[in-house]
C-alpha positions as CSV (number, residue, x, y, z in Angstrom):
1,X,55.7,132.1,184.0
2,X,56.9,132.3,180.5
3,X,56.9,128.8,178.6
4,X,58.1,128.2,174.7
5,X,55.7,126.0,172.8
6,X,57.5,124.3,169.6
7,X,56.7,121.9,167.1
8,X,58.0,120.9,163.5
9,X,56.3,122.4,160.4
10,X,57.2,123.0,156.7
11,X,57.8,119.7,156.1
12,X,56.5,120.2,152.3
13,X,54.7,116.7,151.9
14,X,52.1,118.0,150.1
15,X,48.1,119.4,150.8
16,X,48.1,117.8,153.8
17,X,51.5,118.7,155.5
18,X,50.0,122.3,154.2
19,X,46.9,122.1,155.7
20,X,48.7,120.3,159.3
21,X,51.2,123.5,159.7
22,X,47.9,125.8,159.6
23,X,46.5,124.5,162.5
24,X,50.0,124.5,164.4
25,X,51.0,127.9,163.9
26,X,48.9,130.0,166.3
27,X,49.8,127.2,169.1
28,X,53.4,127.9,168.3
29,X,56.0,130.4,169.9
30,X,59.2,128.5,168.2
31,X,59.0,126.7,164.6
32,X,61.5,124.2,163.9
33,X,61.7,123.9,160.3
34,X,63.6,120.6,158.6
35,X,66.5,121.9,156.6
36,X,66.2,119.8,153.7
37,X,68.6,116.7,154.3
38,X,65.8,114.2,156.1
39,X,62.8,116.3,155.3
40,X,61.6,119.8,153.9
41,X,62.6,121.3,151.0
42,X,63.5,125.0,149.9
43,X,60.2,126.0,149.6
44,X,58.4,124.8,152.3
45,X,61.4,125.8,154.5
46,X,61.2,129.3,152.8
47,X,57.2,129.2,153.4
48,X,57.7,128.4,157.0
49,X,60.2,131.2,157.1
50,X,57.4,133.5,155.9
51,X,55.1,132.9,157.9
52,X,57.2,132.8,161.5
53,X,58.3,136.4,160.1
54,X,54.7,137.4,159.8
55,X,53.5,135.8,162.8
56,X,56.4,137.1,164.7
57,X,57.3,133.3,165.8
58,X,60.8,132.2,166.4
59,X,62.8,129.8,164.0
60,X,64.4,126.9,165.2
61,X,66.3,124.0,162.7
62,X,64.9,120.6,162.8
63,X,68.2,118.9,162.2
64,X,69.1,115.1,161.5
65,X,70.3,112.5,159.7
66,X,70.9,113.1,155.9
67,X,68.4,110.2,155.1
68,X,65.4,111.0,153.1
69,X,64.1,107.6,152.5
70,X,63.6,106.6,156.1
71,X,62.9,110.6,157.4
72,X,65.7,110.3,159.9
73,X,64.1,107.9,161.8
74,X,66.8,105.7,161.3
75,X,70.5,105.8,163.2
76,X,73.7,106.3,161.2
77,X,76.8,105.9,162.8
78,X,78.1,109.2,161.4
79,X,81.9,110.0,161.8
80,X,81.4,113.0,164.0
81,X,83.2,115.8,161.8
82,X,80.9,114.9,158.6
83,X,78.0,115.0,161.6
84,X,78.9,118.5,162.5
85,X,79.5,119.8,158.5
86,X,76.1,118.2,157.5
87,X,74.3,120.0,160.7
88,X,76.5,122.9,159.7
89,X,75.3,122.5,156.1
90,X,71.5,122.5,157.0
91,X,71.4,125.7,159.6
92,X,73.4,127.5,156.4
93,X,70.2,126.5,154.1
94,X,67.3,127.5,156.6
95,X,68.9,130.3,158.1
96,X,69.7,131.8,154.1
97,X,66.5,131.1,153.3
98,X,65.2,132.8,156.9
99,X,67.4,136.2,156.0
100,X,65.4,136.4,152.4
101,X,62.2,136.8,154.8
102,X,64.9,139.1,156.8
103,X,64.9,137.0,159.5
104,X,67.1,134.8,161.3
105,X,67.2,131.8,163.2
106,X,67.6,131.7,167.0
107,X,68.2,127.6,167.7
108,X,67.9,123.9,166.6
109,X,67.1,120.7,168.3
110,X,68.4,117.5,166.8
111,X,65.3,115.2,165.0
112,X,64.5,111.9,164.5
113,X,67.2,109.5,165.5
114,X,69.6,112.1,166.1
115,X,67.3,113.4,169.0
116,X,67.8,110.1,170.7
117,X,71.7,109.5,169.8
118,X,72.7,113.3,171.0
119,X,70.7,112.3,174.5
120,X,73.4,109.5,175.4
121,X,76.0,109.3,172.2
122,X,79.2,111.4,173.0
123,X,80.4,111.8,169.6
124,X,77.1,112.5,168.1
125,X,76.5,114.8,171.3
126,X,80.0,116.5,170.3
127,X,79.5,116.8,166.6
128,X,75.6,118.8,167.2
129,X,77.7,121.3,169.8
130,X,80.7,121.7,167.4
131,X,78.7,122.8,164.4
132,X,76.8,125.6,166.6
133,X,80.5,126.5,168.0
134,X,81.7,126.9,164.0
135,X,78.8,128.4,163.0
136,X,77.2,130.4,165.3
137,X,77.2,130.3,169.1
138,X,75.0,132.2,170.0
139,X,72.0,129.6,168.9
140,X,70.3,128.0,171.9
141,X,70.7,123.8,171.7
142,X,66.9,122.4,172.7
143,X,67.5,118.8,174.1
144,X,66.2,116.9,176.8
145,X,67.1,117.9,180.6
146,X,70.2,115.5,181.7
147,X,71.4,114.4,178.4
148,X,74.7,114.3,176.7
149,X,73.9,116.8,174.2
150,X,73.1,119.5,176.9
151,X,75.9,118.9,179.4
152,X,78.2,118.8,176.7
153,X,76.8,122.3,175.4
154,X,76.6,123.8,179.0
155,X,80.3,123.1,179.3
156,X,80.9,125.0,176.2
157,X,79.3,127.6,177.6
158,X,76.1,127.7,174.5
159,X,72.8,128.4,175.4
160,X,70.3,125.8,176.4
161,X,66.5,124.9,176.5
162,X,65.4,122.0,178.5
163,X,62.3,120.1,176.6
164,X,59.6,118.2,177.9
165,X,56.9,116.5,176.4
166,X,53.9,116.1,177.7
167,X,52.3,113.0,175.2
168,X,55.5,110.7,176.4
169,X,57.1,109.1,179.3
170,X,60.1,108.2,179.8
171,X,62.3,105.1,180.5
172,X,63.9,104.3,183.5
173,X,66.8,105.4,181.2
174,X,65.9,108.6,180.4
175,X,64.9,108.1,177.0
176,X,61.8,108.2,175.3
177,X,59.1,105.2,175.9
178,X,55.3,105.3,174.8
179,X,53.1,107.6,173.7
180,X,49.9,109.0,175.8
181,X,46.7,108.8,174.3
182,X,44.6,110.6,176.4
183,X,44.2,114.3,176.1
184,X,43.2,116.0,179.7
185,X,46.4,113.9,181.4
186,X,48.8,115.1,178.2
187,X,47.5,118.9,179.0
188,X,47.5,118.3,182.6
189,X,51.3,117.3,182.7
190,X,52.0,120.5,180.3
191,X,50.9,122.3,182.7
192,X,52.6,121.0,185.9
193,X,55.9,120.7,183.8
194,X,55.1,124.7,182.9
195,X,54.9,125.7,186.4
196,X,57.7,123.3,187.5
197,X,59.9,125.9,186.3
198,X,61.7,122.8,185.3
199,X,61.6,123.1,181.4
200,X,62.2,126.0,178.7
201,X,59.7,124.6,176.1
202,X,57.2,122.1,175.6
203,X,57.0,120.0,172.4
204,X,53.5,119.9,171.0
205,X,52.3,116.9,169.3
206,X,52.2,117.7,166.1
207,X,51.9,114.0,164.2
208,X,48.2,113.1,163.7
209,X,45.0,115.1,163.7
210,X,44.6,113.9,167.2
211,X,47.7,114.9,168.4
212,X,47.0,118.7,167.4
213,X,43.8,118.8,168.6
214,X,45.5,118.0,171.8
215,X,48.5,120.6,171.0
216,X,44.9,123.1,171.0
217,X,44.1,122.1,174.6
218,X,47.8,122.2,175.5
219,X,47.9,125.6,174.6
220,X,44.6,127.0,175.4
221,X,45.2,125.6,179.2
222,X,49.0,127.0,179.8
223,X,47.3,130.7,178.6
224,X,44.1,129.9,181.0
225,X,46.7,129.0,184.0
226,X,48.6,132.1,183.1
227,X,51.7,131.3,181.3
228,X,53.1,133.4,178.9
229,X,53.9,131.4,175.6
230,X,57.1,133.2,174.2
231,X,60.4,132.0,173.3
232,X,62.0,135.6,173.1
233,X,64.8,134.3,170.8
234,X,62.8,136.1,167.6
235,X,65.0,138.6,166.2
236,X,64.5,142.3,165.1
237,X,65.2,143.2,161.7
238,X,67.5,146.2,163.4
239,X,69.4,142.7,165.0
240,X,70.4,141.2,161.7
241,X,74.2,141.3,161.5
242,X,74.1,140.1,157.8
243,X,72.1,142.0,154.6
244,X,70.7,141.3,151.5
245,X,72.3,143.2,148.4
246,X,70.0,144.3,146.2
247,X,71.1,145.7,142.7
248,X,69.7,148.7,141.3
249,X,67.7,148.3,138.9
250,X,68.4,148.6,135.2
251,X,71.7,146.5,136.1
252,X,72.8,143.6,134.3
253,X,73.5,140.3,136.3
């Protein structure tokens, strides 16, 4: 059975951040890079483009609130058109920067906040689905199975990838509660939610050093059970609809 792995990288906080993504990108089959407005910046974005060309990974936008100081962790009660032009704005940023690697990107999943408001928040659910209607609709919406954001997309008719995670449980809501610690249960429920055929991807934890020792296991086991990790969204160069002009040289700008 084939199964997408994601996590975030190219956040471009420094060494560190650096030196996180490394161990993260042979675990991945989609990279959701943040597009500038809660974290990342062009050149870690452009990085992370790079190396998803070179590694023949999938790009995916991290996109959230424009709020830098608290890294989108923190709700805004956005009118829903400036919602969808600021969502709008950050795919336009990653996926310029993605066709200077000649590559493209093939879907976004909300961040931070966002992630949680787009589960139950009809306007905020409205404004991600708009601003992949406007600007391109053939990107595939990653959200959690049930939620706002994904009914509302699936009656739009866009694409859609249901997302579990394996480190957290859930409420009796449906949204996120706490965190799991222990490594063989967070591998063994990536695993049983891989052959549930109930889930697209899996979101890796990615945070701490912990965390992506346990994305390691998480991976390593799905490929020893069999699984395929792919997320067969990564577009050919052939499948580019839009190319760079370069000037000859010897012309003047």
């Amino acid at each position: 059975m084939e199964i997408d792995l994601t996590a975030e990288v190219g956040h471009g906080l420094g060494e560190a951040a650096t030196e996180a993504d490394g161990s993260l990108w042979p675990l991945l089959s989609t990279a959701l890079v943040p597009c500038g407005v809660h974290a990342g910046e062009p050149m870690s974005m452009l990085r992370a483009c790079s190396e998803a060309t070179a590694r023949g990974v999938s790009l995916g936008a991290a996109v959230g609130y424009a709020d830098r100081i608290g890294g989108g962790e923190r709700f805004i009660d956005y009118d829903p058109d400036d919602l969808a032009a600021t969502i709008i704005y950050q795919l336009g940023a990653l996926d310029g920067l993605a066709l200077a690697e000649q590559a493209r990107i093939g879907c976004l999943r909300p961040s931070g906040a966002l992630f949680e408001a787009a589960r139950t928040d009809r306007n905020h659910a409205w404004a991600v689905v708009n601003a992949v209607l406007d600007y391109d609709p053939t990107l595939t919406i990653i959200g959690l199975p049930g939620s706002r954001l994904l009914q509302t997309a699936e009656r739009h008719g866009l694409n859609i990838a249901r997302e579990f995670q394996p480190h957290r449980l859930l409420n009796s809501n449906g949204s996120l509660g706490g965190v799991i610690t222990d490594r063989e249960a967070v591998t063994r429920r990536a695993v049983d939610a891989a052959a549930s055929g109930h889930y697209d991807c899996i979101r890796l934890p990615w945070h701490s050093v912990a965390e992506r020792s346990t994305a390691a296991a998480i991976h390593a086991a799905l490929v020893e059970a069999g699984h395929r990790v792919t997320a067969d969204r990564a577009l050919a160069v052939s499948d580019i609809g839009v190319h760079l002009a370069v000037a000859p040289s010897g012309t003047s700008a």
